[in-house]
VEXPA-999088 format. One record per residue: y, z, x negated of N, C-alpha, C, CB in turn. Coordinates in steps of 0.02 Angstrom, whole numbers, plus 50000, padded with zeros to 5 digits. Glycine has a CB too. Layout:
BEGIN
YZXYZXYZXYZX
...
# end
This chain:
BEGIN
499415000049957500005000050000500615000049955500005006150048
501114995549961501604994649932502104999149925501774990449950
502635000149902503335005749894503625005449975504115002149824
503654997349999504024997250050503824998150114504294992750047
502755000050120502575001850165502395007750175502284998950176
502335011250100502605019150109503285022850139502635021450047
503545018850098504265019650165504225019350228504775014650167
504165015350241504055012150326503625017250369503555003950328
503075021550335502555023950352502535032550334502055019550321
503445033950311503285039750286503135046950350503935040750233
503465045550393503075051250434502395052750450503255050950488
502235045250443501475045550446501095050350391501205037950436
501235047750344500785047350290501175055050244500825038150246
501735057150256501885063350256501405070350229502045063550317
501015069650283500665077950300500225076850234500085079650391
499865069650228499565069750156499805070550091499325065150147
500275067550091500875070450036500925076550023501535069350053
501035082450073500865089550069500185089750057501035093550129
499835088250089499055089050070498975090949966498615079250099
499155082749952498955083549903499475087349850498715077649890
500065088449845500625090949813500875098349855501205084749813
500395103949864500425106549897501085112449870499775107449911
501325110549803501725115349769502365112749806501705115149683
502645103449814503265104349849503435106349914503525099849846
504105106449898504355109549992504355105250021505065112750017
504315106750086504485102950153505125098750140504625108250217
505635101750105506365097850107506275094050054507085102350101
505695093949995505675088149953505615082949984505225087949910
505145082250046504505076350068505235075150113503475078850115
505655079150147506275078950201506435072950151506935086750216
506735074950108507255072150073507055065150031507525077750028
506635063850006506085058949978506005054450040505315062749952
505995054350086505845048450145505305043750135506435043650156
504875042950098504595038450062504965036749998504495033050101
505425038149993505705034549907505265037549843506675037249883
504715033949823504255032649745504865038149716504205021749696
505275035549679505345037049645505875044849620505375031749637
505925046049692506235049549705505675056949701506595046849764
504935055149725504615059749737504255059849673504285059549798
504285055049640504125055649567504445058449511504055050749547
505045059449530505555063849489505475071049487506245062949513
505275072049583505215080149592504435081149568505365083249681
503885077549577503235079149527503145079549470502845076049529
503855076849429503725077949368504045085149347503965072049330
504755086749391504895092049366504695096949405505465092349350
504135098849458503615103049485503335105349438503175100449526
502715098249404502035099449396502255099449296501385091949443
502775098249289502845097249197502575091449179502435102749146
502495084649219502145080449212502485074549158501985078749278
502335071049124502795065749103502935059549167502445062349032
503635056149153503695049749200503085047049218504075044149170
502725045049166502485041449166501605042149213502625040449102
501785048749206500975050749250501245051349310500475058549229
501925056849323502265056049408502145048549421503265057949419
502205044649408502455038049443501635034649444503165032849390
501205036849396500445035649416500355039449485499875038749356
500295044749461500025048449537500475046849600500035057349532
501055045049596501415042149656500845035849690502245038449626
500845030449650500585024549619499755024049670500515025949519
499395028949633498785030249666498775033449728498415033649628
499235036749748499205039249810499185034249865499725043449818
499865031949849499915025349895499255018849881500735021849875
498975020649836498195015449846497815018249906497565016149771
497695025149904497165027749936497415026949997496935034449918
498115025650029498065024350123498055016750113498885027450185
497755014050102497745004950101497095006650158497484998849999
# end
């Protein structure tokens, strides 16, 4: 699933987002709307992750609702 059908789909696909990132808040996922990269910024400075893995695990998430 693409950047722009995560968007499109973010209420949907939301509650999994908490599912799996169970450390952010509610007002991250509020505020993130679907924006990649936006929620990849707050996983990196959550989890201590580098860019480069936030934006994997963004990446793969959005594989797994295809």
């Amino acid at each position: 699933m693409n950047k722009d059908i995560i968007a499109g789909k973010w209420t949907q696909v939301k509650g999994k987002a908490k599912a799996k990132w169970g450390d952010l808040t509610d007002d991250v996922f509020d505020v993130a709307e679907g924006n990649s990269e936006y929620l990849a910024g707050k996983l990196q400075e959550q989890y201590g992750w580098t860019r480069e893995r936030a934006e994997e695990e963004v990446s793969n998430f959005g594989r797994t609702l295809d």
